[in-house]
Rosetta silent file (secondary structure, phi, psi, omega in degrees, C-alpha in Angstrom):
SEQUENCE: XXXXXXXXXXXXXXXXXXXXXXXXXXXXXXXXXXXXXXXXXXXXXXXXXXXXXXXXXXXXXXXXXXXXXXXXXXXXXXXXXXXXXXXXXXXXXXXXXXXXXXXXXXXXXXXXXXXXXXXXXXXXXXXXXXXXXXXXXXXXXXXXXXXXXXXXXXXXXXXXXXXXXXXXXXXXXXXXXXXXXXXXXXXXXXX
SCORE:     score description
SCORE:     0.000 S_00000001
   1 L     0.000  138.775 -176.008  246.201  216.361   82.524 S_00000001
   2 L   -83.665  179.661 -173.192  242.206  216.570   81.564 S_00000001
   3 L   -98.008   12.861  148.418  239.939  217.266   83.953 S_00000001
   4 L   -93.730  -33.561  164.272  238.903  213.962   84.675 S_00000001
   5 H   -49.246  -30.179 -179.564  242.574  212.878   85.686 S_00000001
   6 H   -69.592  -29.579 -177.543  242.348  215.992   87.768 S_00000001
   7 H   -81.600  -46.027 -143.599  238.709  215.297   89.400 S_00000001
   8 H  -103.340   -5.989  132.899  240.262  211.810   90.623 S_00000001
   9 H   -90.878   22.988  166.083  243.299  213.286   92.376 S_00000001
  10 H  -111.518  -49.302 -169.554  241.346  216.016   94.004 S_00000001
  11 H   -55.098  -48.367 -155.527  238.881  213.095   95.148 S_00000001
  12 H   -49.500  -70.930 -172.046  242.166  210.550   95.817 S_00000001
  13 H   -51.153  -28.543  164.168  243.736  213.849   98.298 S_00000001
  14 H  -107.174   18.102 -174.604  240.425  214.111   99.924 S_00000001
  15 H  -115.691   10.754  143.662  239.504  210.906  100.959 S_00000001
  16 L   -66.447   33.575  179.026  243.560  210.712  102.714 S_00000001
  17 L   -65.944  165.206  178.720  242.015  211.871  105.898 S_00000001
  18 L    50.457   33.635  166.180  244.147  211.299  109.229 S_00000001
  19 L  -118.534  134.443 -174.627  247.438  211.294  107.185 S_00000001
  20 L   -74.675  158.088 -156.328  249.633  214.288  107.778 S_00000001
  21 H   -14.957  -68.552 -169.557  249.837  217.251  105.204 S_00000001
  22 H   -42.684  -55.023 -165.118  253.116  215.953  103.484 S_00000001
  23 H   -46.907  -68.353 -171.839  252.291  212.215  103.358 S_00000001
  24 H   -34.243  -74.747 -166.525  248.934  213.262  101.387 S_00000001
  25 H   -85.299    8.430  174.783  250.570  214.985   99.113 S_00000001
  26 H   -73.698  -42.141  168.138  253.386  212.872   98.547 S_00000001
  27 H   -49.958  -39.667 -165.847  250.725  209.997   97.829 S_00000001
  28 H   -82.683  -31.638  176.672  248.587  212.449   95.317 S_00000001
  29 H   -31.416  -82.873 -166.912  252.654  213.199   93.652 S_00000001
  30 H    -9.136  -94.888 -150.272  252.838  209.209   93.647 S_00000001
  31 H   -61.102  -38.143 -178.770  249.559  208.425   91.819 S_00000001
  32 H   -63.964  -25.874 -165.731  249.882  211.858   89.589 S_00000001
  33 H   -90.870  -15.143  172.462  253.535  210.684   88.343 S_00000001
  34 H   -84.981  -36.987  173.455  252.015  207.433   87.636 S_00000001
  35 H   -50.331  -43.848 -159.204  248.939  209.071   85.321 S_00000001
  36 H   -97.486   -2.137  147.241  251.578  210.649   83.654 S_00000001
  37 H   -58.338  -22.395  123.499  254.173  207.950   82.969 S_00000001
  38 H    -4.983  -77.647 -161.174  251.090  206.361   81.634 S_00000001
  39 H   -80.449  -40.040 -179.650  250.378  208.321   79.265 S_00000001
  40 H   -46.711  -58.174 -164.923  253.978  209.259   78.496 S_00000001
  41 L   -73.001   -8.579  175.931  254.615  205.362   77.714 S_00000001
  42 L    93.347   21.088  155.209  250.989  205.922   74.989 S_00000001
  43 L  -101.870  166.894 -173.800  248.178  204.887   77.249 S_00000001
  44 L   -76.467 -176.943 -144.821  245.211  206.651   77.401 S_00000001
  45 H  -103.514  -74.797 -162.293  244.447  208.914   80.757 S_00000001
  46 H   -40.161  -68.624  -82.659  240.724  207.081   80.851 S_00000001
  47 H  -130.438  -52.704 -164.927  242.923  203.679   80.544 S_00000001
  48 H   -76.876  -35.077 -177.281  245.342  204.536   83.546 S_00000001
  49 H   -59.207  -45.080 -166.842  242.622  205.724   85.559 S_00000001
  50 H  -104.128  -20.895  177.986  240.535  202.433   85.395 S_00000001
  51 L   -93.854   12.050  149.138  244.147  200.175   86.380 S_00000001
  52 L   -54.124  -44.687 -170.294  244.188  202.737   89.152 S_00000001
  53 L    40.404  166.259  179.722  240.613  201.576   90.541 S_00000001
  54 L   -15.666  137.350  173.793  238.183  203.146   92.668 S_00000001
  55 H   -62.838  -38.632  164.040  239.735  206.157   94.463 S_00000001
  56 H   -57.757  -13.930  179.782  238.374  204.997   97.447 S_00000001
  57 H  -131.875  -55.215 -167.812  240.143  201.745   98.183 S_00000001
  58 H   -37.246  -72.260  168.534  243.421  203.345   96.527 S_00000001
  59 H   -32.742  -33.596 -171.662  243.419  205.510   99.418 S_00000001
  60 H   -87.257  -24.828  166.970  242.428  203.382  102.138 S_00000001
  61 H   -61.281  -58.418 -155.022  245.682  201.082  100.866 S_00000001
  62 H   -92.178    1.530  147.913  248.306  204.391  101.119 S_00000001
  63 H   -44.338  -64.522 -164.665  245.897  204.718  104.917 S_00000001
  64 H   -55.842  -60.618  170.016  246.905  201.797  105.462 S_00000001
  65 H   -90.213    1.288  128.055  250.295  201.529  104.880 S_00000001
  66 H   -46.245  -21.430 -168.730  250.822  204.947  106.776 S_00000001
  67 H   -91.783  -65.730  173.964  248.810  203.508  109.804 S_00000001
  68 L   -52.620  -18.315  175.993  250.773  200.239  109.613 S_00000001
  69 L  -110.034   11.605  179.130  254.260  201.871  108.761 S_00000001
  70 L   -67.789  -28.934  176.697  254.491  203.821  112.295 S_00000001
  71 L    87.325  162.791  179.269  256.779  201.456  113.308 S_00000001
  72 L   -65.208  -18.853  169.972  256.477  199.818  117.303 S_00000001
  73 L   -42.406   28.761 -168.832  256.557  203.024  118.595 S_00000001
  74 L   -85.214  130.938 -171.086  252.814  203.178  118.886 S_00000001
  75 L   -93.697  171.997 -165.231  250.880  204.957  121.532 S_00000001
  76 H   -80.729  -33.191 -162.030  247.766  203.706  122.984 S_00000001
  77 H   -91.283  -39.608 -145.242  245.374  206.251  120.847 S_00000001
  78 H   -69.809  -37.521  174.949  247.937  205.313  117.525 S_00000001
  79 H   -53.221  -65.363 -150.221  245.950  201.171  118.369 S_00000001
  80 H   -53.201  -54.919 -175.931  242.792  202.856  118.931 S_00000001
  81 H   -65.427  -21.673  167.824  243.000  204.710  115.502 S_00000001
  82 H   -45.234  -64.108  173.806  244.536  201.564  114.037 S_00000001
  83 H   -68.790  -25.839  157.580  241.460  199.595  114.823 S_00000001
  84 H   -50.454  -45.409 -156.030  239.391  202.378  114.004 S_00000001
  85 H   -77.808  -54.714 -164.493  240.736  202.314  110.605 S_00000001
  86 H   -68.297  -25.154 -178.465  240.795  198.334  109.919 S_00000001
  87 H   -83.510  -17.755  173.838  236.696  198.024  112.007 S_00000001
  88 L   -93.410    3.022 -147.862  235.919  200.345  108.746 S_00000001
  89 L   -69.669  -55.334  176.380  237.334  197.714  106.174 S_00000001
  90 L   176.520 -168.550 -156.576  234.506  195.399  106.374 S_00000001
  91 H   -60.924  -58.081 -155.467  232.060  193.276  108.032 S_00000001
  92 H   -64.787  -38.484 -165.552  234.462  190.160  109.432 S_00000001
  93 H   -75.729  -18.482  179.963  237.020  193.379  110.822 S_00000001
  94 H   -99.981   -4.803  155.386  234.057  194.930  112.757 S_00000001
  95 H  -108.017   -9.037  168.263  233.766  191.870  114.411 S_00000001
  96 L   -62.729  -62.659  169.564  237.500  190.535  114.707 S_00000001
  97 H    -7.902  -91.989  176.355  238.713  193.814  115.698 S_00000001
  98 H   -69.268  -24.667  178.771  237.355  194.662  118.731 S_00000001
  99 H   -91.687  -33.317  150.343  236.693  191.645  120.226 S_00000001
 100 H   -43.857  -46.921 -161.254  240.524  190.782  119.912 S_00000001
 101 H   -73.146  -73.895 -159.759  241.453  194.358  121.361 S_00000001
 102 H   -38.780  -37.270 -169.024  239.013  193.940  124.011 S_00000001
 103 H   -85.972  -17.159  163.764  240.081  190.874  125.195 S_00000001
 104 H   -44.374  -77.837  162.537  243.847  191.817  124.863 S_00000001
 105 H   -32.573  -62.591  155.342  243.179  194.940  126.627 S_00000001
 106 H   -58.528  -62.548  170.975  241.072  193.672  129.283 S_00000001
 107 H   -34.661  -28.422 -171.837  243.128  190.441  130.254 S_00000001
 108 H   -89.253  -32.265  162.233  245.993  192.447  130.259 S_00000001
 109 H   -88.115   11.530  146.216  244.493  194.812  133.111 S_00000001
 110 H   -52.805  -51.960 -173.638  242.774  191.637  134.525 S_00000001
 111 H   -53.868  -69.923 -153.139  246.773  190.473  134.785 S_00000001
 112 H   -70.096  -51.186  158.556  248.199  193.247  136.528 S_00000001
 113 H   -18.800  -65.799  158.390  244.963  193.421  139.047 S_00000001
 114 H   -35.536  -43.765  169.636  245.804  189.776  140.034 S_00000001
 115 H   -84.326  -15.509 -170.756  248.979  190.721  141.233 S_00000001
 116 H   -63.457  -85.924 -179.634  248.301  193.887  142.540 S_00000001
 117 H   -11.768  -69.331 -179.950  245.438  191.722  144.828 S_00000001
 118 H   -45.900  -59.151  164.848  247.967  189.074  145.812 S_00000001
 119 H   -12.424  -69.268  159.478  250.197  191.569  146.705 S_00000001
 120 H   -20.701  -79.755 -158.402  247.414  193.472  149.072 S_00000001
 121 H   -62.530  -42.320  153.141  246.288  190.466  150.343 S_00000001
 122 H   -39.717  -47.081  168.802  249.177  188.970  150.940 S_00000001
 123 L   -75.092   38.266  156.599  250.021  191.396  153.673 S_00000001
 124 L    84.021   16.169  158.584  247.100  190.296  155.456 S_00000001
 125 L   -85.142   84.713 -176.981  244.283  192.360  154.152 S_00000001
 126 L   -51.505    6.742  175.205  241.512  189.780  154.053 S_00000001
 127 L   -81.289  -18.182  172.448  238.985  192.194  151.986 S_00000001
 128 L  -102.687  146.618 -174.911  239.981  191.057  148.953 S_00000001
 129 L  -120.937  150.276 -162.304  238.903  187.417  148.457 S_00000001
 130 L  -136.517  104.875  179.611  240.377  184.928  146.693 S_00000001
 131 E  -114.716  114.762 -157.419  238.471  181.824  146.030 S_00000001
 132 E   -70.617  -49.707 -163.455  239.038  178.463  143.213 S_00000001
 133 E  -134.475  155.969  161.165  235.209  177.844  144.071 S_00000001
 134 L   -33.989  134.865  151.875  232.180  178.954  146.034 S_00000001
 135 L   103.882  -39.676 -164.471  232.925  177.941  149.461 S_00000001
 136 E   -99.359   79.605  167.152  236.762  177.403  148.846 S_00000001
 137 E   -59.647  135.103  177.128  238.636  180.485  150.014 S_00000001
 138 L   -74.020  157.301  157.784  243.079  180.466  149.090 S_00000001
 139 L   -73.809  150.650 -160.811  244.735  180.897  152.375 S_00000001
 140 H   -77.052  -34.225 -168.939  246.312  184.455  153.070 S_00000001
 141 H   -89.213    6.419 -173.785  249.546  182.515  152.632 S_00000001
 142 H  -143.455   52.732  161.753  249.450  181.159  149.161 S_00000001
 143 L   -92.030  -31.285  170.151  247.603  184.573  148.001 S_00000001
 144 H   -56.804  -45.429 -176.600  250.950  185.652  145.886 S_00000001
 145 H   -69.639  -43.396 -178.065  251.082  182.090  144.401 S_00000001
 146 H   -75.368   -9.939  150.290  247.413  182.138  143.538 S_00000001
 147 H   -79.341  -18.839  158.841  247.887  185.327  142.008 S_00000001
 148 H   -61.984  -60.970  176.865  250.898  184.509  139.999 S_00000001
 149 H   -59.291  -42.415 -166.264  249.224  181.501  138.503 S_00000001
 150 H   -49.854  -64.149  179.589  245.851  183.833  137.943 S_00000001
 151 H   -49.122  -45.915  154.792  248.057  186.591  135.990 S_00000001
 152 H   -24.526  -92.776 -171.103  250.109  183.913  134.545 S_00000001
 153 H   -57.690  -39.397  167.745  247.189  182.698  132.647 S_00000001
 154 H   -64.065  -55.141 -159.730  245.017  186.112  131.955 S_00000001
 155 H   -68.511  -56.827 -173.686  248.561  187.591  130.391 S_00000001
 156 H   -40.877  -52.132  166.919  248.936  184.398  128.248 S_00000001
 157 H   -48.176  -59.044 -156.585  245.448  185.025  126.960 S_00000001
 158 H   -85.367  -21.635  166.877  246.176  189.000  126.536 S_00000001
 159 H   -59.376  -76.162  179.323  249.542  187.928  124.861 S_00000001
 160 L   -39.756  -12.192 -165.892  247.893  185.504  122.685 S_00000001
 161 L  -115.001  -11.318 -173.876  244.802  187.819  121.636 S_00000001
 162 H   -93.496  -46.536  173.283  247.391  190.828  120.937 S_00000001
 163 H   -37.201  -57.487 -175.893  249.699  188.675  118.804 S_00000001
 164 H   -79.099  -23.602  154.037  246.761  187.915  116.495 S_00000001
 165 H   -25.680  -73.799 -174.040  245.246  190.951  117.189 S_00000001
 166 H   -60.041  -39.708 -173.663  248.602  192.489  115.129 S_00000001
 167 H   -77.438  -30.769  162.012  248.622  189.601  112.588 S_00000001
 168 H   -34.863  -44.492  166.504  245.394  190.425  111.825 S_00000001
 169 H   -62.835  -69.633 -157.260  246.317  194.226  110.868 S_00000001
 170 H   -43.665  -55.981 -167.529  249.203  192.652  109.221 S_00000001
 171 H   -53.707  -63.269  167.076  246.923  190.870  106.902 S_00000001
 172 H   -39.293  -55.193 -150.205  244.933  193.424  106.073 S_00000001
 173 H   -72.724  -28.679  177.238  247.396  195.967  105.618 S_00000001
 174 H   -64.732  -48.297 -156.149  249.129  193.252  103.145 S_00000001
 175 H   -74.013  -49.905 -175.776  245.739  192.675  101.266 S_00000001
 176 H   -88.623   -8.994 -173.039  245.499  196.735  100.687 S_00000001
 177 H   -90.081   -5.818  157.879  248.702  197.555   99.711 S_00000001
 178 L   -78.337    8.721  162.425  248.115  194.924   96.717 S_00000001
 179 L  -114.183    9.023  172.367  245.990  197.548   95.373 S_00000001
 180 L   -70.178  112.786  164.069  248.718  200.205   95.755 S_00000001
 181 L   -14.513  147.085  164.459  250.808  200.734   91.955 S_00000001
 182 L   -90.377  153.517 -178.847  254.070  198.891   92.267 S_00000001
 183 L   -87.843  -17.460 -170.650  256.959  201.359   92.282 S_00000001
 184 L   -88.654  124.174 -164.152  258.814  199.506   90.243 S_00000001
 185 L   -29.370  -32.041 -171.442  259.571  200.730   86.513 S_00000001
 186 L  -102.251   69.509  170.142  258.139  197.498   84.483 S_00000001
 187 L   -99.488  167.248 -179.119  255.001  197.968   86.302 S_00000001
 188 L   -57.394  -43.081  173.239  251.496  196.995   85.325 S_00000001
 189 L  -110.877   68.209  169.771  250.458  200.498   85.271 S_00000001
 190 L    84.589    2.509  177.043  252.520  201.921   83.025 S_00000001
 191 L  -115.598    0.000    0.000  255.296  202.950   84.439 S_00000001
């Protein structure tokens, strides 16, 4: 391999931050086994290299489908880095992004607040108040039902904003992995 196939999988391995050891180098394998099946089949290195593209989005694609390939088993920081990664994508993602998560996020502890309040209140604590309008206080005795209905509707919202929230990601994550090589032998690039 010359040393420019060589410069562009030392850049490709360092711009795989937040993937663990193996993945990284199973990805720089990938993309090395591709240069050289490349070449092997009688294109030039320079040739494989440019249907390869920018190092830099190749990476953020094999990110991508590591971030996105976790499976549901996703932890609360495993979102957070998720959205981190997808708010760096581009402009429309640093504004989809977050304002989906937030309102996901928030509605959904908006929900469980509403019942925990009916709950309270039902048993006759009258400090928290629960009012459709100025002036129009719920009765202590319809505070569960009015709290049901509240959550009811904030969780629909925090359903609805998480759902798209995910298809969103989805989208993305579909959009970079068409700049991953296909695996498959009769591939465009050479292999």
């Amino acid at each position: 391999m010359s040393p420019q196939g060589r410069a562009y999988l030392d850049r490709f391995h360092q711009l795989l931050s937040g993937i663990p050891d193996e993945e990284k180098l199973d990805a720089v394998r990938e993309i090395e086994s591709h240069i050289a099946e490349g070449i092997a089949h009688g294109r030039r290195e320079s040739e494989v290299l440019a249907r390869l593209g920018d190092p830099r989005k190749l990476a953020r694609a094999y990110r991508s489908e590591y971030i996105m390939g976790r499976g549901s088993n996703r932890s609360f920081r495993d979102m957070l880095a998720m959205a981190g990664f997808y708010c760096t994508t581009g402009l429309l993602s640093i504004m989809v992004i977050p304002t989906l998560a937030t309102i996901a996020y928030g509605f959904g502890l908006c929900t469980v607040l509403a019942l925990l309040a009916g709950i309270i209140r039902s048993f006759g604590q009258t400090w928290i108040s629960m009012s459709i309008y100025p002036g129009i206080e719920i009765p202590t005795q319809w505070s569960m039902a009015y709290a049901i209905v509240l959550a009811g509707i904030t969780g629909f919202i925090a359903y609805i904003s998480r759902k798209y929230l995910r298809k969103y990601m989805i989208f993305l994550s579909a959009s970079y992995k068409k700049i991953m090589p296909d695996k498959a032998p009769d591939s465009d690039f050479g292999v």
